[in-house]
N, C-alpha and C positions, 0 to 999 in steps of 0.2 A: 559815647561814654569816654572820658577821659581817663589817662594813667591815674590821676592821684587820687580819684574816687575811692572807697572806702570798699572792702572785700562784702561781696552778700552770697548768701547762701547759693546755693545752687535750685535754679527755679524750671518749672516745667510748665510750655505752654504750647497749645496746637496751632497749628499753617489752618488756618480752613482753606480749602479748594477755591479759586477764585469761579464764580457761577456764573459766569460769560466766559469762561474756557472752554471751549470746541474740538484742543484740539487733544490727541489721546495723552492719556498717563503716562509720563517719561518716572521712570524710576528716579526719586533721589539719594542726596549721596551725601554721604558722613565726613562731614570737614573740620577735622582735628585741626589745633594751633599746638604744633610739636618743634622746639627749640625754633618760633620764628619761621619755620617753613611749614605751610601747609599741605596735609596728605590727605589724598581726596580717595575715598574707597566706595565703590556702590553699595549700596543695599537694595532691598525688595519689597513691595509694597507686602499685607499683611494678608492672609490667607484669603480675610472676606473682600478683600476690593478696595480697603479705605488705605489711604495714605496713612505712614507710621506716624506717632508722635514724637513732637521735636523737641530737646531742650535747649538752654543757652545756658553758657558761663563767661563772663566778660566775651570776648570776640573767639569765643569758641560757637558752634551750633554741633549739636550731636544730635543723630537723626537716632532715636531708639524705640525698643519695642517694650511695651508695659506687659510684666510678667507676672503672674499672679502670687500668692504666700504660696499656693499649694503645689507649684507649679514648680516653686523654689526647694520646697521643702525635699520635695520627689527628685531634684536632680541630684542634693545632698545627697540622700541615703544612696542614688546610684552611683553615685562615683564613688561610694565609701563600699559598696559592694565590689566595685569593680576590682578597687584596690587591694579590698580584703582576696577576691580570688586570685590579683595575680601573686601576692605576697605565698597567701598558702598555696599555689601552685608549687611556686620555687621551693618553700620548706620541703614540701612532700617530694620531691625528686630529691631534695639532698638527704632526706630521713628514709627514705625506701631504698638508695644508693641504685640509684637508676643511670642509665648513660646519660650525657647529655644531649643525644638522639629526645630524647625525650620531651625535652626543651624547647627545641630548636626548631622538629617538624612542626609545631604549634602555631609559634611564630609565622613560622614560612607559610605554612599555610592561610592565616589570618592575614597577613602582610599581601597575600595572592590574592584572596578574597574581594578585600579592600580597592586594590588596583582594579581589579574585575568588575566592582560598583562604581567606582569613579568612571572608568570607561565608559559604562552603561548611561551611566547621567548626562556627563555630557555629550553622550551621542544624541540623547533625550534635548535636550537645551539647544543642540543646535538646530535640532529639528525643529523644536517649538519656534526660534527666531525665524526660521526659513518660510513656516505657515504664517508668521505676523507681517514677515516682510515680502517687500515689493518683488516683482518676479527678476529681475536684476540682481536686489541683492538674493534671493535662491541662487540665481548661476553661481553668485560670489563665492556665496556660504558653502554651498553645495554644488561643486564643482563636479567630483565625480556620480554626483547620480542628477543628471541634469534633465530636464521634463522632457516626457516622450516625444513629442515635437520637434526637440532637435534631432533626435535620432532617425526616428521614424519620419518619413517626405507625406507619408497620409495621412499621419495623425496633426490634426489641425490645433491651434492656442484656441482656448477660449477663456481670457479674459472676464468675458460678458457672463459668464454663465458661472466664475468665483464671485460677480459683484450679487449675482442673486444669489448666490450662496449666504453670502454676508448680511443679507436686506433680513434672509429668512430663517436663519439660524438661530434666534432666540424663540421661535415658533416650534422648532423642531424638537424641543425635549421631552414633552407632552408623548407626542409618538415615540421615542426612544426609549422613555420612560416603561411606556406598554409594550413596547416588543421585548425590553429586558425581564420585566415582570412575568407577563405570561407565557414568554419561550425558554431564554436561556436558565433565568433560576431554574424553574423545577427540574430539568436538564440536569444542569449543574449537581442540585440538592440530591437527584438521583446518581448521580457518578461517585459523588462524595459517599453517599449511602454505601456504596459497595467497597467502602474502606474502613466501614463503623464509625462514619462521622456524620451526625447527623443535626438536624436542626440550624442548614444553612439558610438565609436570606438576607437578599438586598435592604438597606433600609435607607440609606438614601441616595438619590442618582440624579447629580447635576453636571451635564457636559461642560459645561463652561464659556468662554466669548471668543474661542477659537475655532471657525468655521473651516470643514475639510477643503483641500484647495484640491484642484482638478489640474494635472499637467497638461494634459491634452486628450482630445475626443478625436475619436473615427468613427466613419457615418459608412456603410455597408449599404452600397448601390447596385453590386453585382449577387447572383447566386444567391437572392434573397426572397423570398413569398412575395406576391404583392401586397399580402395582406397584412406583410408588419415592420417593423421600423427596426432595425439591429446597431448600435452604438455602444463603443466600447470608451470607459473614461481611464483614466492613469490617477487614481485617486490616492491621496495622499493627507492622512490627516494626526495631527499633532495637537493633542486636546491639554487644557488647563483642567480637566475634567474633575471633578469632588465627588465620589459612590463610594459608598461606605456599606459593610455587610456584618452581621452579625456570620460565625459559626459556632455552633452550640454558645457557650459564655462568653466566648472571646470574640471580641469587636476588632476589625480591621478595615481598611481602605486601599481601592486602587487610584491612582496617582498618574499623570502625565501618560495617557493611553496614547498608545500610538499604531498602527497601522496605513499600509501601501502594498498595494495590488491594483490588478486590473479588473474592473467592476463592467459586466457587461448588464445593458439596460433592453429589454426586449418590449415593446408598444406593440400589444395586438390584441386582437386583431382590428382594423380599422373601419370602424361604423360611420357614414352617414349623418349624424346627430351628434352635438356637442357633448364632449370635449372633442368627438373626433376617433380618439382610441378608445376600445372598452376597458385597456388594463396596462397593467406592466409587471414586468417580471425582471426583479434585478436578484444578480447574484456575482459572487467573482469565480473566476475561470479557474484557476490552480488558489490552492492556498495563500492567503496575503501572510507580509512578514507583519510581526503581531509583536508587541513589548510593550510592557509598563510595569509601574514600580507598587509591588505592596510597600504599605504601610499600617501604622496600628502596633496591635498585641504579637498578629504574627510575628511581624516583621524587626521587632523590639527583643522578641525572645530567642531570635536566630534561631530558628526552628528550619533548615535547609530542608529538610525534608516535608514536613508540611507544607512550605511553602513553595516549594515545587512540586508536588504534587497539585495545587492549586492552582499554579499559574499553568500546568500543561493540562488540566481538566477546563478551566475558562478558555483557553485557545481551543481545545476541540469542541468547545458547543457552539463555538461563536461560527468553526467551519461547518457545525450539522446546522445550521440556519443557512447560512450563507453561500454556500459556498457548492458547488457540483456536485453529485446529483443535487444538492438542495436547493432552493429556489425561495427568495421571498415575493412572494405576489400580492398584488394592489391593485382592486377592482376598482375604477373607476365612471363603468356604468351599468344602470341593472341589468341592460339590453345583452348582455353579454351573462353566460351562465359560469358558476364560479369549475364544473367540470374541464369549459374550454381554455380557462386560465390556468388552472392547478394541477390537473390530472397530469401526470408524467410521460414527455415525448421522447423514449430516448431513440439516439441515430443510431446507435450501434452497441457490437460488442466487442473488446480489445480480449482477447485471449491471450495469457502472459504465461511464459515458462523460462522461469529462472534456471537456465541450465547448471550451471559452472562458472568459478571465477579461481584464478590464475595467478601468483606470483603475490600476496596482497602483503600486506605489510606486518610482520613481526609487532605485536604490541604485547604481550604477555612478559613478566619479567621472571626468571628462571634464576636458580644457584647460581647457573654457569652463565647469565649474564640474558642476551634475549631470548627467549624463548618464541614459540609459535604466536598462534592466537586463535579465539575459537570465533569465526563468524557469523555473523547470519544477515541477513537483508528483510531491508522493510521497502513494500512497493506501496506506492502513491498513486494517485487519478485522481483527483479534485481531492475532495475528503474521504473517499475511498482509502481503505490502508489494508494491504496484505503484508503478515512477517513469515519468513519462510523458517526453517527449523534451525538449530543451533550445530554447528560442525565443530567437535571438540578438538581443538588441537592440529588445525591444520592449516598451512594459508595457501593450498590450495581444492577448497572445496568445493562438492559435489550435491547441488540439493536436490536437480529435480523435481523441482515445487511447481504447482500451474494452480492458475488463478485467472478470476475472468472479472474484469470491470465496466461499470453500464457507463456510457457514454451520451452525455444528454446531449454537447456541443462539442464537435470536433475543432471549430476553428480556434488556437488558440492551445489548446487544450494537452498538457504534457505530462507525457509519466516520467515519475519521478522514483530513480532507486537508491537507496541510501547502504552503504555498507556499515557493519558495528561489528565492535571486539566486543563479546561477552564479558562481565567482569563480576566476580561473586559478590564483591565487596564495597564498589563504588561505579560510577558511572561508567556507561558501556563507550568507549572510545570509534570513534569516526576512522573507517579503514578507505574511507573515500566515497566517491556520489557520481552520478551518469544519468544524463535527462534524454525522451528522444520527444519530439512533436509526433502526436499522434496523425495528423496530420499527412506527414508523409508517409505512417503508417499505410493511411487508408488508401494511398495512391498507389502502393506498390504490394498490394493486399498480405504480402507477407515479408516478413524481416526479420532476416535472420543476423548476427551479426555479435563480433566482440568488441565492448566496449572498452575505448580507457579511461580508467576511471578519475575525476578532478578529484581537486582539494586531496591529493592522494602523492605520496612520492613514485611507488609503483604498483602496479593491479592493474587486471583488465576483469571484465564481468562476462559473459554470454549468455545471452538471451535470443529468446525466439516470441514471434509476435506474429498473431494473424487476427485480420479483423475481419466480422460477419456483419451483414447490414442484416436488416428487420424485413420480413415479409409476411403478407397477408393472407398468403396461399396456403392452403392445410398439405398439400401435395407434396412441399417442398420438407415436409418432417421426418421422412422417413429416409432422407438421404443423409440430413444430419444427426439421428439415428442411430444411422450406421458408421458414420463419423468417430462420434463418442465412442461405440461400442470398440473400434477397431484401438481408438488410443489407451482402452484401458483404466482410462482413468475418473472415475466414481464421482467424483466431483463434479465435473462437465455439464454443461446446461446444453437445450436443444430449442428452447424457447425463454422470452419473457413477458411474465404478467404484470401488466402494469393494474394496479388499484386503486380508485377513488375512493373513498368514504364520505359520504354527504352528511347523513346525519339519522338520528331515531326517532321513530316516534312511539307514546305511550309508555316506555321502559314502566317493567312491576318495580317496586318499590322494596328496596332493600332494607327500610327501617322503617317502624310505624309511622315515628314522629317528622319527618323530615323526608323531602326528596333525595332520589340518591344525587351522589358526585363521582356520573359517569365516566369512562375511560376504554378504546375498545383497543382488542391485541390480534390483529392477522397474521397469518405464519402461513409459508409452503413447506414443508419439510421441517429443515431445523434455521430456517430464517425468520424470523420475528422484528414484525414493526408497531408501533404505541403512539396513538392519536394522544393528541393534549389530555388534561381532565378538566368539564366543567363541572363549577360549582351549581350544587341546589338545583339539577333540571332532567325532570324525565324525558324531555324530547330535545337531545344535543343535537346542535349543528358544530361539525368538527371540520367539517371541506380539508380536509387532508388528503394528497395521493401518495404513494407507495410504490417499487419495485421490485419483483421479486424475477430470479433467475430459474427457472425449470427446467430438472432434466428429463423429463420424459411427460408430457403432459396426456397421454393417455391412461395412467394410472398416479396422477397427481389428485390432490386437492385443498382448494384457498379451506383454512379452518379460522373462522370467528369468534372471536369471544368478549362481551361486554361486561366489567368488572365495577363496583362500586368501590372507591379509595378508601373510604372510612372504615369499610363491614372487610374489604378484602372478597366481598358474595359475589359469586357469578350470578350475573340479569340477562343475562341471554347466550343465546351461541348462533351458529350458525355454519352449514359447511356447503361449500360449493365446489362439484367434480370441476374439473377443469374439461376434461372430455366432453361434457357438454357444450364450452365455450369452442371447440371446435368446429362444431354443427352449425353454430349461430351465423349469421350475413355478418362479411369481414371480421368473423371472429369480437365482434364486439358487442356489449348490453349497457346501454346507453341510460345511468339515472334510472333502476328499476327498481319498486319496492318485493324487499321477500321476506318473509314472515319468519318471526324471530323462532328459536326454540328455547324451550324450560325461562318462558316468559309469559306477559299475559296474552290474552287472545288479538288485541289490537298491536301489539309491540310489532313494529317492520322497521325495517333497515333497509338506508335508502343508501345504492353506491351501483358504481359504474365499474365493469371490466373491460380488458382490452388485451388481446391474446396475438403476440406476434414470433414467427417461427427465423429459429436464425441460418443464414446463409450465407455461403465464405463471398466474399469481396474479391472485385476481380482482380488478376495479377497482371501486373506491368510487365508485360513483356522482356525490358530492361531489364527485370530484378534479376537480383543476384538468386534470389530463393526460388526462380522459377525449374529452375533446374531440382530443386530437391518436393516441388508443388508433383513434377512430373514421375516423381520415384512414388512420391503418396500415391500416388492416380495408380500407378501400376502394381501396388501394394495392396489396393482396395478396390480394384476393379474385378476382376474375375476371379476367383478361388487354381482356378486349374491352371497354371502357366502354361502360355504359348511358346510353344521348345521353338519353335519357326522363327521366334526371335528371338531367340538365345544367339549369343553370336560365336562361329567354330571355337575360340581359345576356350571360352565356358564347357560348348557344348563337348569338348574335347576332356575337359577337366572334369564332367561328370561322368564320362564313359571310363574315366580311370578308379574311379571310386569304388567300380562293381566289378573292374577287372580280377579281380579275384576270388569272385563270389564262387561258388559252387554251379557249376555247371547245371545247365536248365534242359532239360529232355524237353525237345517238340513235342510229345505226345504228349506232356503233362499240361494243361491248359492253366491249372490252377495256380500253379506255381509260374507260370511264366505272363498273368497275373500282375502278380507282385513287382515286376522286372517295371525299371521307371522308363521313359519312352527314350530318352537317353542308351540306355542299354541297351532298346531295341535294335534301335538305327545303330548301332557300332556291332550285333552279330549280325545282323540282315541288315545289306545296304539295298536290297531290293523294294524295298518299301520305303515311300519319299516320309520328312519329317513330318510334313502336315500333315497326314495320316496318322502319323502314330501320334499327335498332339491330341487327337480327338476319344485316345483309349485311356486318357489316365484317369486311374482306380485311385481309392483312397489310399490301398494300401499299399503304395508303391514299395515298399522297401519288407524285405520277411525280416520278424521279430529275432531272428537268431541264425548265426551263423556256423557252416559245420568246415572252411576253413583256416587255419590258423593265419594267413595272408600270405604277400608275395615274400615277404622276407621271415615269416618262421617267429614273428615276436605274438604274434595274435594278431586281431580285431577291433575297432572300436566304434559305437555307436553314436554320432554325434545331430543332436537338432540344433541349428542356427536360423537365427530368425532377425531380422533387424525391421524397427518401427518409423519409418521416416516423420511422422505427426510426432512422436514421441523423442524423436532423433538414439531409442534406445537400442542397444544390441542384447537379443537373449541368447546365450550361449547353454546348452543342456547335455548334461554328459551322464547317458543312458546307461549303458553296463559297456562292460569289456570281453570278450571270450577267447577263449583258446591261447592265453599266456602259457607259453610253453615251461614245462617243469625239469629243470637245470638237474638237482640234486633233491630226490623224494625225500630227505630229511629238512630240503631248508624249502619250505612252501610258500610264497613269496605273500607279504603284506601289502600289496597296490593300494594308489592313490595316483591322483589329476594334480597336476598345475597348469597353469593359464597364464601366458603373457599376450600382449601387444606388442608388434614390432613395427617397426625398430622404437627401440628405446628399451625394453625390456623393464623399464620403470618398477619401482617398488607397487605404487597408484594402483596398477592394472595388473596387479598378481589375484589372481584367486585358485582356492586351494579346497579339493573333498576331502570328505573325512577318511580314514582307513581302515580297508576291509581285511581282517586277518586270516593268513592261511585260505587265498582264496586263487583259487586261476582263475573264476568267473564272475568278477566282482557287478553286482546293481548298485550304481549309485545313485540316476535319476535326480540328480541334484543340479540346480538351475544359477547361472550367473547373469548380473546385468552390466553393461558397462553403457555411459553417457558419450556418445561419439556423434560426431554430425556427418552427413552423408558425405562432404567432400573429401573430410580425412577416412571415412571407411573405406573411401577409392583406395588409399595408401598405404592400406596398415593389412599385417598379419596377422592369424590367430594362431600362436605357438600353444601345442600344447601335450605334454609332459607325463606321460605315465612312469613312477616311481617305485619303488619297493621301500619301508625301514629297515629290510636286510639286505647285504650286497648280491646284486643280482649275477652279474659276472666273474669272474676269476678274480680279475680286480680289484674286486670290493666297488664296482660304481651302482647308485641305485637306480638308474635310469634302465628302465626296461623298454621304451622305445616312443618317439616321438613322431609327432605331425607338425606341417607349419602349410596353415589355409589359408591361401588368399581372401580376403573380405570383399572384392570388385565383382563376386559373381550374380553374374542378375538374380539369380533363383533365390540368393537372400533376400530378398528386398520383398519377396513374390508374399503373398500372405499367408500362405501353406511355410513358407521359411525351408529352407534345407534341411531333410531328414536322410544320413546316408551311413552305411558301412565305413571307415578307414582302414586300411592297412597300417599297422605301425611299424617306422621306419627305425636305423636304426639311431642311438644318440651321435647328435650333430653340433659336434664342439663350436663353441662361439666366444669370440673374444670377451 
């Protein structure tokens, strides 16, 4: 076209695709003729796949997108909204006579927001280019998260096995399709349910022509069955993905899914007969990182909270599929029963106890500038999630918490503890994270240990960890038992039942006209699990299994229940003692039918149990915790302590406790009784210690005292007991007797205080109430403090009898004090130290 050619209009005409091009779609690009220099800017191909339309103007080409009138019409009114809110924004702050605070936080926070999605996208975009491109440019693009292969010396490239990815990934949506449909929606539509949002579903789900790329494979030759195949992938997938969902009226899409983690693939067991394997079992090992972008109505109306909400309710269904315990299994042939593939093997059990965390970081903001912060922690194991309680106001708190998680695969396999600031009003802020491998858990069967905390400027956490492996013996129950019972703690499990559910057959009929649409609900206690629901059928096959943790399986029992979705009717029930699974060969009932109740006469229910008792995992000689394994052992071994190994400083320190007890007449039998074997041996040294270790009574110590003590302030009754399983001290402060009376008018008001030494810490005060006008006060009042056994070696028990009136001349209110070493073995003993004190008198301290 020549300059002096005649101006025409502006004309629009399309590229067709040349149909001998092989080679992939290069995005084109918008070539402006601007003062004589052209500027070249990409664009994007268009949502569905087809190249944009192009236009010309003399030696311009403009690559544009055809927009609809209505399309137009709707951006109009939005910009004239937008405009109108921010104009009347600003009126209203100048007509209300508001600070400019007002203004400004708005800003700043939209302006944060913004930077926050743009971050997010393009971390999206570069991911997306790293799955299209060659594994070189991965290294290029993605330098620091570079494929396992390089890291790892065993985890091997497999090239070979992204090209079959690639052959068969437009096959694979069909199946993606049905695993989203039938698992995670109603999932989902149920979580949503329990926020009064209802009427969720998928309505359309197309992954797109980006095939997940695998970084690298490990192939497990050692400590493996012969009978199955164990391989772990580095899987990494960056989808162009188009799923779209209705929730109640509002229509939205997720966008650019992405996920990476380690997916391990299990082949087994191995038949004989083609394919070879019966089945597989894939799942990831800890949580994968998970992101993608709504889009839609939600995502248009800025709805933050809705849609996080939604975006953390689809990340946890996608972990209860996938992800530890959960398991997706894929039978491959019939020769194999779906029991052997699905039914739940787990290795062990992790028992967690969140002691204490330490120095954590100020996040609260106060008048006077930082304030505290109120913690709490959330623990991880696969999809497993334990949160421990809320500590108001402290950064260094005390939880306490114990929690126990089933462990289906140890290799790999890590807990993960997250610290959070409470916040009434906006997100709970990150006071730091501490991960351990369960792994070396399991080598050194216990772990005790303070953690520093990452992603943290300061904070440490302390935790205790002991693992049990499974056993099949009924014999070994009664030692873990006594276990639980010693730690106190209610929670605690001594076994677990694992449950298959096969399937029903006959179910009565919950409506005339139509079959029900079954659904069944098993529970031990207050743990509850929920098979799928089929549609339209009185004899579901569901092959679902289950775990459940038991604390006492002699008076446990699995309760059954089959519900119809439609009617909400119960079709059946069903209960099974668990004491019977005890009796059974290796505690196990292998695919048995039992007949249903408040159903018809054919109705049975076909499932399998499996009944295993837990027991502590051995300890590494190495550990550090072996030393505090052997304080348990001695704690819970014999009720009666052996004085014979008490060693002279102890045995010498408990013969001072009674030194001023009231004289005991030989002739009195009864009374000298009471006298602890300690006592004995320091008035008769004619009789060796192991003799008198063999006399102790229960009631070593008499209820009451008739002297005032060695120094004239009184008496006091003290039980100490410390829990080495619990790492707890119980401190109990019985009564006091024989405070001696200064001046009959002023009749003293007593009271306890408690420290820890050294330190005397605010932390480790505790204080009884006050008895008025009393010489002989009962308190019976009990304290706990969280200490681990190494520091109990080192620490004091001060502790403080006071008056509200001045007890002395001086006006001081201290009536007279004690300070107990904590290193004495008889604490630790499971009887705990029950003894007299003398009160000394007050002992000035800096």
């Amino acid at each position: 076209m020549s300059d002096n050619s005649p101006s025409v209009p502006l004309a629009e005409f399309t590229i067709p695709p040349d149909p001998t091009e092989t080679e992939p779609f290069v995005p084109l690009v918008e070539v402006k003729k601007m003062n004589e220099s052209p500027v070249v800017t990409p664009t994007t191909p268009t949502g569905n796949g087809t190249p944009p339309t192009q236009t010309t103007n003399g030696n311009s080409i403009v690559a544009t997108k055809s927009v609809s009138d209505d399309n137009s019409i709707f951006s109009v009114f939005y910009t004239l909204g937008k405009k109108v809110a921010i104009v009347g924004s600003i009126y209203l702050v100048g007509y209300m006579g508001w600070s400019v605070a007002w203004l400004i936080a708005p800003v700043i926070l939209s302006v944060a927001r913004d930077q926050l999605a743009k971050t997010s996208e393009k971390k999206r975009d570069i991911a997306k280019a790293s799955a299209l491109a060659s594994e070189k440019d991965v290294i290029l693009a993605r330098i620091d998260e570079l494929p396992a292969w390089v890291y790892f010396p065993d985890v091997e490239r497999c090239e070979w096995l992204n090209k079959i990815l690639k052959q068969v990934w437009p096959n694979a949506n069909h199946f993606a399709r049905t695993l989203v449909k039938e698992t995670i929606e109603p999932n989902v539509a149920l979580a949503l349910a329990n926020y009064k949002m209802h009427g969720f579903r998928f309505d359309r789900i197309i992954l797109g022509t980006i095939p997940p790329r695998i970084g690298g494979v490990k192939i497990y030759d050692k400590n493996v069955d012969r009978n199955e195949i164990i391989m772990d992938l580095d899987l990494f997938y960056a989808s162009d993905c188009d799923i779209n969902f209705y929730l109640g009226g509002m229509k939205g899409g997720i966008k650019d899914f992405q996920i990476h983690g380690w997916v391990r693939v299990v082949m087994k067991p191995l038949i004989r007969s083609m394919p070879l394997v019966g089945g597989l079992q894939i799942f990831f090992l800890n949580n994968p990182n998970i992101d993608f972008n709504l889009v839609g109505v939600i995502d248009f109306m800025d709805m933050p909270g809705l849609s996080d909400l939604l975006r953390r309710i689809i990340v946890e269904q996608i972990g209860n599929v996938m992800v530890l315990p959960n398991k997706l299994p894929i039978s491959l042939s019939e020769e194999v029963s779906a029991v052997a593939l699905k039914m739940p093997e787990p290795e062990g059990i992790l028992r967690i106890h969140v002691v204490e965390a330490k120095d954590l970081m100020k996040k609260d903001i106060s008048v006077l500038g930082k304030g505290k912060s109120d913690p709490y922690a959330i623990i991880n194991v696969g999809a497993q999630e334990f949160k421990t309680q809320i500590i108001d106001n402290n950064v260094n708190p005390k939880w306490d918490y114990w929690c126990e998680a089933v462990v289906e695969v140890s290799q790999h396999a890590i807990l993960v503890l997250r610290l959070f600031d409470w916040d009434r009003t906006s997100d709970d802020e990150s006071l730091g994270r501490a991960s351990i491998d369960i792994a070396s858990v399991i080598k050194k069967g216990v772990v005790d240990s303070w953690l520093t905390l990452e992603d943290a400027k300061h904070g440490l956490l302390h935790v205790r960890l002991q693992w049990y492996k499974l056993t099949a013996d009924p014999n070994d129950l009664q030692q873990i038992l006594l276990e639980t019972q010693l730690l106190r703690v209610t929670s605690m499990s001594s076994a677990v039942l694992s449950v298959f559910i096969d399937s029903a057959r006959h179910l009565k009929q919950a409506r005339s006209s139509s079959k029900p649409d079954p659904y069944l609900v098993c529970s031990v206690n207050k743990q509850k699990q929920q098979t799928a629901m089929i549609m339209r059928d009185d004899s579901p096959v569901w092959e679902q299994g289950f775990t459940f943790l038991v604390s006492n399986p002699d008076n446990e029992s699995l309760n059954i229940k089959i519900y119809d979705q439609k009617t909400g009717n119960d079709i059946g029930q069903y209960t099974y003692t668990l004491s019977t699974l005890l009796k059974q060969f290796n505690m196990e009932v292998i695919q048995q039918p039992f007949q249903l109740q408040k159903s018809g006469p054919e109705s049975k229910l076909y499932m399998s149990l499996s009944l295993r008792i837990l027991k502590p995992g051995e300890i590494d000689k190495d550990s550090d915790a072996l030393e505090q394994v052997a304080a348990l052992t001695r704690s819970s071994s014999v009720k009666t302590p052996d004085v014979a190994a008490v060693s002279p400083p102890a045995f010498k320190a408990s013969s001072k406790r009674l030194s001023a007890e009231s004289p005991i007449s030989e002739e009195d039998p009864v009374a000298a009784t009471k006298i602890s074997p300690a006592m004995s041996a320091s008035t008769s040294s004619e009789k060796p210690i192991s003799e008198l270790a063999t006399s102790v009574l229960t009631h070593r110590f008499p209820d009451s005292t008739s002297s005032p003590g060695e120094h004239g302030l009184g008496r006091m009754q003290l039980s100490i007991r410390y829990s080495a399983q619990r790492q707890k001290l119980d401190v109990t402060i019985h009564k006091i007797q024989k405070i001696p009376l200064r001046d009959p008018s002023n009749i003293p008001d007593p009271y306890v205080k408690l420290y820890l030494l050294p330190g005397r810490t605010k932390e480790s005060k505790r204080k009884t109430s006050v008895i008025k006008d009393n010489c002989n006060p009962v308190y019976d009042a009990s304290f706990e403090y969280l200490i681990s056994i190494a520091e109990l070696r080192q620490t004091e028990l001060e502790v403080t009898v006071c008056t509200q009136k001045g007890f002395l001349s001086g006006g001081s209110p201290i009536i007279g004090m004690l300070k107990i070493p904590l290193d004495d073995a008889e604490i630790t003993t499971q009887t705990g130290l029950n003894s007299w004190f003398d009160l000394q008198p007050e002992i000035r301290h800096e």
